[in-house]
C-alpha positions as CSV (number, residue, x, y, z in Angstrom):
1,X,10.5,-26.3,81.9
2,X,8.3,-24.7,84.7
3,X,3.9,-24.1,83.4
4,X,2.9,-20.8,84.0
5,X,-0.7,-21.8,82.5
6,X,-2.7,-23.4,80.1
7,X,-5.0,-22.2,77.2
8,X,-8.5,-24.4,78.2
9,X,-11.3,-22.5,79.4
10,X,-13.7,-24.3,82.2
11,X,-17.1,-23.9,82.3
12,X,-17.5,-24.2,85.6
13,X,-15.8,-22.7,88.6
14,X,-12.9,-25.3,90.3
15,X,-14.3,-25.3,93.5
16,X,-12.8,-28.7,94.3
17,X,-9.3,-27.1,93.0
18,X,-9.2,-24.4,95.3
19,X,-10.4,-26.0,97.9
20,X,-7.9,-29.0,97.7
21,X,-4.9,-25.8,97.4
22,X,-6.4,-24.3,100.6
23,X,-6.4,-27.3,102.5
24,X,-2.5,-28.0,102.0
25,X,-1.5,-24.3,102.8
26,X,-3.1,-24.2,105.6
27,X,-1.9,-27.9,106.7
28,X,1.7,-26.8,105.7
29,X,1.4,-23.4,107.7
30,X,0.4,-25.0,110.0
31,X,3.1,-27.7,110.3
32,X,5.7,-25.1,110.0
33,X,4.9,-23.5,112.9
34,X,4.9,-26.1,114.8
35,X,8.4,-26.8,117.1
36,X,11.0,-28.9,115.4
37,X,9.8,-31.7,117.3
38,X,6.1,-32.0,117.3
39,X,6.8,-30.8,113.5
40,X,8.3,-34.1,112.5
41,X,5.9,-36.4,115.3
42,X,3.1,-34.4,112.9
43,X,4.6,-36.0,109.7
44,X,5.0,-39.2,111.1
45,X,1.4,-39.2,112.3
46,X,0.0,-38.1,109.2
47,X,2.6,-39.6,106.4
48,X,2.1,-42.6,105.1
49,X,4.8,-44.8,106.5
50,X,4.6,-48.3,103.9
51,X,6.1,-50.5,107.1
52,X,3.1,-48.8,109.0
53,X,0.2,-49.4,106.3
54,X,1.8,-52.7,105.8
55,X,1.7,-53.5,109.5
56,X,5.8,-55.0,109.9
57,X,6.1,-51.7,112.2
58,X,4.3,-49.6,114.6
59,X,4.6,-46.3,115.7
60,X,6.1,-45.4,119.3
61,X,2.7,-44.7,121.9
62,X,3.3,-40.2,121.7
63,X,2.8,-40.7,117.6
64,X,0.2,-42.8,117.5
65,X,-4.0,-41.5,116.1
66,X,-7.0,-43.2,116.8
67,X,-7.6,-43.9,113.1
68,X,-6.4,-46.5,111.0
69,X,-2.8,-46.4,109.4
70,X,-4.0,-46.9,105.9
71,X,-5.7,-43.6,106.4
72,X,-2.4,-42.0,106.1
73,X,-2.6,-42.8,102.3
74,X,-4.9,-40.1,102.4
75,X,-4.0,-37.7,105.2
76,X,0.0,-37.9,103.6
77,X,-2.0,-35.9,100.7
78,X,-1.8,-33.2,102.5
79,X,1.2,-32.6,104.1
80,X,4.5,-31.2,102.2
81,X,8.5,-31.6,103.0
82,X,8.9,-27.4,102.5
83,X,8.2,-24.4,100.9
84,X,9.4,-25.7,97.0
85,X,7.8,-28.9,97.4
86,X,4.2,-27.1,98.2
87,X,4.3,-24.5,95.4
88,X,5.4,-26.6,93.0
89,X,2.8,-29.3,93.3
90,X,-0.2,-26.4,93.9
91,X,1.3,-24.8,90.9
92,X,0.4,-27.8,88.6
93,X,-2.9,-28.4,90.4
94,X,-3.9,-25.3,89.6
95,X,-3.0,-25.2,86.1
96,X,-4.1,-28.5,85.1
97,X,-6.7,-29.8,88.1
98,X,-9.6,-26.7,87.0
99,X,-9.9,-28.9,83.4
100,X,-9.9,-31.9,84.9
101,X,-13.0,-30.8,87.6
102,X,-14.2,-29.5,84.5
103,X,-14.5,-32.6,82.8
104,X,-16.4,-34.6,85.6
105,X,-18.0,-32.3,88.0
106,X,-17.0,-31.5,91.3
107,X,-18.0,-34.6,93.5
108,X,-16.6,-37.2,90.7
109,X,-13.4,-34.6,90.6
110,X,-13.0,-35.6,94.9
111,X,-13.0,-39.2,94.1
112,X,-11.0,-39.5,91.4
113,X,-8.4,-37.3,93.1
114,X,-8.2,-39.6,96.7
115,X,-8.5,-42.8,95.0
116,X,-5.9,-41.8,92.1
117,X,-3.5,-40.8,95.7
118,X,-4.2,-43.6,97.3
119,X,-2.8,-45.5,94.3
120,X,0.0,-43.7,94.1
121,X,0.8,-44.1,97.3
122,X,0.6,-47.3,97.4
123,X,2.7,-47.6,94.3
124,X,5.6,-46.4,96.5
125,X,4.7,-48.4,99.7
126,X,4.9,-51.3,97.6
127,X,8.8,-50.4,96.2
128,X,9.6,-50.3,99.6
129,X,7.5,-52.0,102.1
130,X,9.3,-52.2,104.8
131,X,10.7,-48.3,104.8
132,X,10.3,-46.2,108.1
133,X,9.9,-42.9,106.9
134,X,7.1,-41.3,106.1
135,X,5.8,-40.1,102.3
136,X,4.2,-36.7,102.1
137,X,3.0,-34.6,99.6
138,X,0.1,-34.3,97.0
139,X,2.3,-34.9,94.3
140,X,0.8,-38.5,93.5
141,X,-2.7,-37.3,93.2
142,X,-1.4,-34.6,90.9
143,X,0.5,-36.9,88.5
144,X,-3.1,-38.7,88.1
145,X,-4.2,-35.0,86.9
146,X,-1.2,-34.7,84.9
147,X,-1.9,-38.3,83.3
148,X,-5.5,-37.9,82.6
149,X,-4.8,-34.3,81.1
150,X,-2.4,-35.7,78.5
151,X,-5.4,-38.1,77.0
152,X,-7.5,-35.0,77.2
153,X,-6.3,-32.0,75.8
154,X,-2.3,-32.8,74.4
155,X,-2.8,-30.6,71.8
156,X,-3.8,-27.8,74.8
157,X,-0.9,-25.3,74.6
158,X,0.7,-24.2,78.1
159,X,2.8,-21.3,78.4
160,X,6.6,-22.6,80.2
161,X,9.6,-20.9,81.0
162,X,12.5,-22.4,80.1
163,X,15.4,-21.2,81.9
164,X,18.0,-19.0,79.5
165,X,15.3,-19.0,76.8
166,X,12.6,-17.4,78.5
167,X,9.0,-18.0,78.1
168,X,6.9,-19.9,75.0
169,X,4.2,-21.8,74.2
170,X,4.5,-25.9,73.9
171,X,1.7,-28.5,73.6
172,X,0.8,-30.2,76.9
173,X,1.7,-33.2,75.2
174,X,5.0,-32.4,75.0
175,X,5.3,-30.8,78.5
176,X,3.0,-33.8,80.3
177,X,5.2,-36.7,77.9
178,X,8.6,-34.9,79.1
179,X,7.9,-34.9,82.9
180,X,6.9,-38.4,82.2
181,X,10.0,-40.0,80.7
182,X,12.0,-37.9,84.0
183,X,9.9,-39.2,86.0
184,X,10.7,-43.0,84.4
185,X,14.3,-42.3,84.4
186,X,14.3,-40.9,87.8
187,X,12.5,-43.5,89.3
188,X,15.1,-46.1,87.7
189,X,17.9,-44.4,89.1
190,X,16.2,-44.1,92.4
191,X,16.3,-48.3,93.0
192,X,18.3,-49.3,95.6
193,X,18.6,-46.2,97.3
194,X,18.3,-45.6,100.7
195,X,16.9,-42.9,103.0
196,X,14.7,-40.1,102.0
197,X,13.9,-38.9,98.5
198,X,10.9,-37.8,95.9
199,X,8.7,-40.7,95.7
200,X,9.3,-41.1,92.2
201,X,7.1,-44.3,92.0
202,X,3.8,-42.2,93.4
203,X,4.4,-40.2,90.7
204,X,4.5,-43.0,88.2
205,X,1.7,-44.8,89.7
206,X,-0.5,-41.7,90.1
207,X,0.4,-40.7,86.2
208,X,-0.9,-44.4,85.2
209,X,-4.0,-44.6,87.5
210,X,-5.0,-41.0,86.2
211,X,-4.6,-42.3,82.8
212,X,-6.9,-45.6,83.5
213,X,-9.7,-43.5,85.4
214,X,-9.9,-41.0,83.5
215,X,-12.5,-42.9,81.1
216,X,-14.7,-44.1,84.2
217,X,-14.7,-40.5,85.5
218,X,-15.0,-38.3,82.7
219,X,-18.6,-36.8,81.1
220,X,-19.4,-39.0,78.3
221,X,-19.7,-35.6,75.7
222,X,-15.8,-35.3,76.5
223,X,-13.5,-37.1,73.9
224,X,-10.0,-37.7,74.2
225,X,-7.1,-35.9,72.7
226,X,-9.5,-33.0,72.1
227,X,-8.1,-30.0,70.3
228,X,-6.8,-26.9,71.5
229,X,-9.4,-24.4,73.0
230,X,-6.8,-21.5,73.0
231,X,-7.9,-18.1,74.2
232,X,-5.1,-16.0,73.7
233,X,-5.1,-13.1,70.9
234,X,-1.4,-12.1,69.8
């Protein structure tokens, strides 16, 4: 089930959104230009590493930044494993983070969007602590998006495409719950394993903490699981 787009208008215009989506294509384009091997030193200076933030390892002296290593928690926001891995996560920014900025303003939009990724950062670290390789991607922020949109607007409707079936119309509650419950059962299945994966945990945590701040963040005229605001004519 892949969100082509939602039926909410915003009132006001996503700055925050776009500007977040700019700042991890030109991180990532910049990455993958870099040479294979100052390409993965970047990630490793700029992921966050949990043995690193959790200080039971320390990076060799060439990989090292004069800045803190829980700052990671918020630099790995911005990094991405590869091409698939950036579009999809901008893809649900987009779609969902412009109601979300909508909903509390532009500078409470910037907090709510670091602090929900450090948490789900640190949701993973904390599976793992003593793990050597680095976590990347905005995807824990995202899932905070994702988590407060469902209190929101679940009766929004997005358009999906469903591979062999084509494209229709489902409520976000359905599409937000279902990503949800993977990301529950893929997280399960992911215990125990060992190297590199999706951080399946960041995207638990992030879902949660968005669902938790979403109250503290949001204007006080915006009530939870508001109905549709559809704009499409047939």
């Amino acid at each position: 089930m892949i969100p082509l787009h939602d039926d909410n208008p915003t009132k006001i215009t996503p700055v925050v959104t776009m500007t977040f989506i700019a700042i991890c294509v030109a991180v990532f384009l910049y990455q993958v230009n870099l040479p294979r091997g100052p390409g993965e030193l970047f990630a490793f200076q700029y992921g966050a590493i949990p043995s690193v933030i959790f200080g039971q390892a320390s990076l060799p002296d060439e990989a090292r930044v004069a800045f803190p290593a829980t700052l990671t928690l918020i630099t790995s926001m911005f990094l991405h494993g590869g091409w698939m891995h950036l579009l999809g996560n901008m893809l649900y920014l987009w779609i969902f983070g412009n109601n979300i900025e909508d909903v509390m303003g532009h500078a409470k939009f910037v907090v709510f969007y670091v602090l929900s990724g450090i948490l789900a950062a640190l949701s993973h670290a904390l599976t793992d602590p003593s793990s050597h390789i680095p976590m990347v991607g905005a995807s824990g922020a995202i899932s905070a998006v994702l988590g407060a949109y469902l209190l929101l607007f679940p009766r929004a409707h997005v358009l999906v495409f469903l591979p062999g079936l084509g494209m229709t119309r489902v409520p976000a509650g359905i599409v937000l719950g279902m990503w949800f419950i993977t990301q529950l059962i893929s997280g399960g299945m992911s215990v125990g394993a060992t190297g590199g994966g999706v951080a399946f945990f960041a995207h638990i945590g992030g879902f949660i903490a968005g669902m938790v701040l979403i109250g503290f963040f949001k204007r006080r005229d915006v009530r939870f699981f508001a109905p549709s605001r559809s704009t499409w004519h047939d």
